[in-house]
C-alpha positions in Angstrom: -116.8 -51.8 25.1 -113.5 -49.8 25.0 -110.5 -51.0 23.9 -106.3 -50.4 25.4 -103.6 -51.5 23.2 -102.0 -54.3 24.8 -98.1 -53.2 25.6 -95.5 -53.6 22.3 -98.1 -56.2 20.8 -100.1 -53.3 19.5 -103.1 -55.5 19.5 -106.6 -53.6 21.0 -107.8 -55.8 23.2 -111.2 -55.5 25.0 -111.3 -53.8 28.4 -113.2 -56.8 29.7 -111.6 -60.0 28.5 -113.8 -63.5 29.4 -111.5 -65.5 31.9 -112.6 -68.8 31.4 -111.6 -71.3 34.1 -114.8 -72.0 35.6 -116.4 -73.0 32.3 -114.2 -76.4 33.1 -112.8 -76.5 36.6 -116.0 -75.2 38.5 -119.2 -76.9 39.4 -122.8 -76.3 38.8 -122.3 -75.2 34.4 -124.7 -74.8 32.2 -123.0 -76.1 28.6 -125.8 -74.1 26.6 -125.9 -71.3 29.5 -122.2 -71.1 28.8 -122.5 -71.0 24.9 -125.5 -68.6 25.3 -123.0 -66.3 27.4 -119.7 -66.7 25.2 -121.7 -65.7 22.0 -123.7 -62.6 23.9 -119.8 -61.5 25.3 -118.9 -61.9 21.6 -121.4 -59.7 20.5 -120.6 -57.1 23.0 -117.5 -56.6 21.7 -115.3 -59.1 23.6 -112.3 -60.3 21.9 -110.1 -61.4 24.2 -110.2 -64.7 25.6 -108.0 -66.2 28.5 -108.0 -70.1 29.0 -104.9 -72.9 29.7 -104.6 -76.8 29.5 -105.2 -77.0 32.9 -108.7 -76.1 32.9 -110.0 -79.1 32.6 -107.2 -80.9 30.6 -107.7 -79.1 27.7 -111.6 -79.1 27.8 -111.6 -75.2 28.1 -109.2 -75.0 25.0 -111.3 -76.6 23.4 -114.9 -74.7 24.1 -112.8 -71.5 22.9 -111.7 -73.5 19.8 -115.4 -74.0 19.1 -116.3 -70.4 19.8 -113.4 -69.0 17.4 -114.8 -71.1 14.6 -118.3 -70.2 15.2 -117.6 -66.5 14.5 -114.5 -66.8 12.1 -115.1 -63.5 10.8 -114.0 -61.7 14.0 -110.7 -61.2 15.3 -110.9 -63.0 19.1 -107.3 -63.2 20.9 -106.7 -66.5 22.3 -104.3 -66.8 25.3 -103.6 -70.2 26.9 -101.3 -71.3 29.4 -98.6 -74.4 29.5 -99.3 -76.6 32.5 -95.9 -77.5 34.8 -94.7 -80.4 34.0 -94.7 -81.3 37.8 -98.6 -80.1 37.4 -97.8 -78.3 41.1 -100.4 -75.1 40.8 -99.0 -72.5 42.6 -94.8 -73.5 42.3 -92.4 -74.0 45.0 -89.1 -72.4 45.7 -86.6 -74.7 44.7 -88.5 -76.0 42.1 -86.5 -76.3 38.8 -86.7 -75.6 35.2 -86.7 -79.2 34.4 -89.5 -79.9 36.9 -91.9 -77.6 35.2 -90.7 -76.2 32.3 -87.8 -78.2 30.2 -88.2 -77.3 26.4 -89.5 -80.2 25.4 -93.0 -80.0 27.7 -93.2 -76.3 26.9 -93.4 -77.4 22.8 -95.7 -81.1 23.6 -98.2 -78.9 25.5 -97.8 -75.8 22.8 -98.8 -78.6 20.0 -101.8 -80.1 22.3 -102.7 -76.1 22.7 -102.8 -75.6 19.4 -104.6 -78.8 18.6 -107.6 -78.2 21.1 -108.1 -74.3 19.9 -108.0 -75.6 16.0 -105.6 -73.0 15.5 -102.3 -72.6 13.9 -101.4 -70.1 15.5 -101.7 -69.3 19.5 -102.1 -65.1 20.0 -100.9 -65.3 23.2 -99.0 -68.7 25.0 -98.2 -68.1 29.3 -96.2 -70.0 31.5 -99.1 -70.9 34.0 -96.6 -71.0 37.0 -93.2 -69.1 37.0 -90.1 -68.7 39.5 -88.1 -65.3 38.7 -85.0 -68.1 39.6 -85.9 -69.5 36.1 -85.2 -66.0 34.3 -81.8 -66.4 33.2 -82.3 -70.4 32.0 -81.5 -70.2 27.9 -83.4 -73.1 27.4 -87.0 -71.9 28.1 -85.9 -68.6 26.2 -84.8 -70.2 23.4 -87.6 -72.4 23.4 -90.0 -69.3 23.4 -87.8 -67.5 20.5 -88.5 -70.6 18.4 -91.9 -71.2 18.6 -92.1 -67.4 17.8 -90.4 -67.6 14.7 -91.9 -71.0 14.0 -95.2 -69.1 13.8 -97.0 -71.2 16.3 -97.1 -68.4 18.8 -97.4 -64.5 18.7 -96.6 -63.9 22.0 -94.8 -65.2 25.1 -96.3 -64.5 28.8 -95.8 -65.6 32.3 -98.9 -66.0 35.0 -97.4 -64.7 38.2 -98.4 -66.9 40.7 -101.0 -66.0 43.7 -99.9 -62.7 46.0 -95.8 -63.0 44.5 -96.0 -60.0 41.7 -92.4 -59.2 42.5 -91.3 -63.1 41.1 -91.3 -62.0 37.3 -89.5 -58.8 37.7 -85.9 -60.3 36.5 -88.1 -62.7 33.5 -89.6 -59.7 32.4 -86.3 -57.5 31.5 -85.1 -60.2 29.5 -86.8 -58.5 27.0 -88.6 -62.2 26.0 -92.1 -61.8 27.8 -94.6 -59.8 26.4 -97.2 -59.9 28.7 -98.1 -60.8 32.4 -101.2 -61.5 34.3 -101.3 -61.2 37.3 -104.2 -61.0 40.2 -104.8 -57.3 40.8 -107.9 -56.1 42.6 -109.2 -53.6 45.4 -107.8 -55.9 47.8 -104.8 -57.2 45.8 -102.9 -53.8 45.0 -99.3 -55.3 45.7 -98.5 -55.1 41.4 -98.8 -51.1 42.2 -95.3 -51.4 43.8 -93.1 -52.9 41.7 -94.1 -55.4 38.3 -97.0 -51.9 36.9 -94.2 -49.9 36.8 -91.6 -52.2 35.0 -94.6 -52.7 33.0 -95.0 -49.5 31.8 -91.2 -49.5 31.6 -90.6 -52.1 29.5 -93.5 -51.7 27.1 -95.7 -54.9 28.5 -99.2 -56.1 28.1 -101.0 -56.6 31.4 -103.8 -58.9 32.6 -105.9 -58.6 35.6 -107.0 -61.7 36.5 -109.3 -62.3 40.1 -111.0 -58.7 39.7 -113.4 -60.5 42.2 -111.3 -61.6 44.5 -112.7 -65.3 43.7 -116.1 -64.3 44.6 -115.5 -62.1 47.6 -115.7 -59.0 45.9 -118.7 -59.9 44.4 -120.4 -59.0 48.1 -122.4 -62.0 48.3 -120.3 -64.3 50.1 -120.9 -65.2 54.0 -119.8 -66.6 56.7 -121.7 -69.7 55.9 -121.2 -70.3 52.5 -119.7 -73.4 51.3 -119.3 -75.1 47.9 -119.5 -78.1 47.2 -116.2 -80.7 47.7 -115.3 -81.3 43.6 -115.3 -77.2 43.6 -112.2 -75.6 44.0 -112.9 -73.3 46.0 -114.3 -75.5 48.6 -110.3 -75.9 49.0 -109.8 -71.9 48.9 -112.2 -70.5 51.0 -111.2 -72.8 54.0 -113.0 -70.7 57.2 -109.6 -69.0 58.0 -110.0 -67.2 54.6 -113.5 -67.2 54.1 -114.2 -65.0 57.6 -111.5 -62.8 56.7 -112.2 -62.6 53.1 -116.2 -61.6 54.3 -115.1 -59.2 56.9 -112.8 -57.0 54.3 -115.4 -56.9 51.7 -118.4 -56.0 54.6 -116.0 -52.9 55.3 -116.2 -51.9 51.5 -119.9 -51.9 51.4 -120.8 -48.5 52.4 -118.5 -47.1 50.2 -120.2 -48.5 46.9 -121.7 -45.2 45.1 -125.7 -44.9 44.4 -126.9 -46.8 41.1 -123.5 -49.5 41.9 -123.4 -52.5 43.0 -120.1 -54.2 44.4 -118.9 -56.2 41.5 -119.0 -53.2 39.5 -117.2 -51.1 41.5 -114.4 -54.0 41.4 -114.3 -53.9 37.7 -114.1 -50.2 37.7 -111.6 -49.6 40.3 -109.6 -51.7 38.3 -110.3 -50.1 34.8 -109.1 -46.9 36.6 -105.5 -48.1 36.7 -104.2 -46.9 33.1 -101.6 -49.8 32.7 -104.0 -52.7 32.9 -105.2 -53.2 29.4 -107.8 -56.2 30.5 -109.5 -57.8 33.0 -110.7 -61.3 32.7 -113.6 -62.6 35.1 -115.4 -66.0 34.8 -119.1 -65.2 33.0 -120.7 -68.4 32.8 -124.1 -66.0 32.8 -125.5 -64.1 30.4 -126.4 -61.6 33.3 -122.9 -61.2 34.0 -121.7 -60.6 30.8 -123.9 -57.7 30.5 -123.1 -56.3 34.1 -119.5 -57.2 33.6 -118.8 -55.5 30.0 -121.4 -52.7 30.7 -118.6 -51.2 33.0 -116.2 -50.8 30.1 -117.5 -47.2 29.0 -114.6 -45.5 29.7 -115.8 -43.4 33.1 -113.7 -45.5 35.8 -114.4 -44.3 39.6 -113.9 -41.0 40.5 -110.8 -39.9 42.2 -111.8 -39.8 45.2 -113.2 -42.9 45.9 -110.5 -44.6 44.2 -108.0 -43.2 46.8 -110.2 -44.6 49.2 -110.2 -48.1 48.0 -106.5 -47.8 47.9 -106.8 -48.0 51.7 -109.0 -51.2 51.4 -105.4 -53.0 50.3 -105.1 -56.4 52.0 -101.4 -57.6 51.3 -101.5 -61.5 52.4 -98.7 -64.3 52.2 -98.9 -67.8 49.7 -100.4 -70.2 52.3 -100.7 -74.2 51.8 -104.5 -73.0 50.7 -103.9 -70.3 48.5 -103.2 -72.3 45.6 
């Protein structure tokens, strides 16, 4: 495993982080395949671990809690995220402070946070929704300086919501967010324009969350595949997205290099991009933790065939689907 230093935290996080929404808000888990695969990332030199409230009303939180305890003698990062208070995943324009974020929720759900982790102190606390309208509200800033100095939390983020990376930019020079994450991907290269470079500007830490695309960079999905209707993504991939989402990935299959498969050419196209300093897919296998981490070794993609996946880039609009 190799290690970046995450922006002006100086903390060196892992390359390959363990994002862990589906070990609460998918179907088909495994508890014991999932404890089996959070002790063997653990091992592998995984330390940094990206959950929220929302997944699974704090179930998540807590399965990380457990896992912290269980190897005590390591240093794991824990990042969560504050649910709105309107609990409206992705926001809306015209949504307002109060509606998701008043100071008072962003404390109540910092407290459960800390609570379900068995923590008293959260490494790393999000906004899990965020409207750049928000950025120059003093109460959500003064709320975050607090908590800071209050010791509860080391560090202040914002999750940008789905295909939006520009809707942080004016939150992020108030000089009061440390980190972002963000979805960036082979087909998701929008962050390139705009929020990366600010990043690197301003000295931020950045997270890379979807390297998969939700699956479709994986290279297994089809035309037919469905999930079942308690799955999330049985709301995502709705055949509008699916089709297209199949027919982009089928175009990158020829260009995946001898000895590669297509979810580690994902990974590695985006461990090519010096100013993300982790990635975070779901590994509720212990398979996948071994594929996944294996291509943290500090190689990347060659040049060329990073410049062409940079012509794979699919820019796509929020939608009532897109969540």
């Amino acid at each position: 495993m190799q290690y970046r230093t995450f922006g002006r935290t100086g903390w060196l996080v892992s390359e390959i982080g363990y994002g862990m929404w589906g070990l609460a808000g998918w179907t088909g888990n495994d508890d014991n395949a999932i404890q089996r695969s959070l002790d063997l990332s653990v091992e592998l030199g995984c330390n940094f671990f990206d959950t929220a409230w929302g997944y699974g009303a704090g179930k998540s939180e807590q399965i990380l809690g457990s896992l912290l305890r269980k190897h005590a003698g390591k240093k794991l990062y824990t990042a969560t995220k504050i649910p709105p208070k309107n609990f409206t995943w992705p926001s809306r324009r015209g949504f307002s402070l109060d509606e998701c974020f008043p100071p008072d929720h962003i404390r109540e759900y910092t407290e459960k946070s800390l609570r379900n982790l068995g923590v008293e102190t959260i490494d790393l606390q999000q906004f899990h929704v965020w409207e750049d309208a928000w950025a120059a509200d003093e109460r959500w800033q003064r709320v975050v300086e607090d908590l800071k100095k209050e010791g509860k939390i080391r560090a202040m983020g914002v999750s940008i919501n789905r295909w939006e990376p520009w809707n942080a930019l004016d939150t992020l020079r108030t000089g009061l967010v440390d980190a972002v994450q963000v979805i960036y991907n082979i087909f998701d290269q929008n962050p390139d324009d705009a929020l990366l470079p600010l990043c690197e500007k301003l000295n931020i830490g950045v997270i890379a969350r979807v390297p998969f695309d939700e699956g479709t960079l994986t290279g297994t999905l089809t035309k037919d595949t469905t999930f079942p209707p308690d799955d999330w993504r049985s709301t995502y991939f709705v055949p509008e997205n699916l089709h297209s989402s199949v027919e982009h990935a089928d175009r990158l299959k020829p260009l995946v290099p001898p000895g590669m498969n297509m979810p580690e050419m994902a990974l590695r196209f985006i461990l090519s991009h010096p100013q993300v300093h982790t990635t975070i897919p779901g590994m509720r296998q212990e398979k996948h933790v071994r594929s996944n981490i294996a291509a943290s070794d500090g190689k990347g993609l060659p040049g060329p065939l990073v410049g062409e996946l940079k012509a794979h880039r699919w820019d796509r609009e929020p939608t009532e689907w897109s969540q």
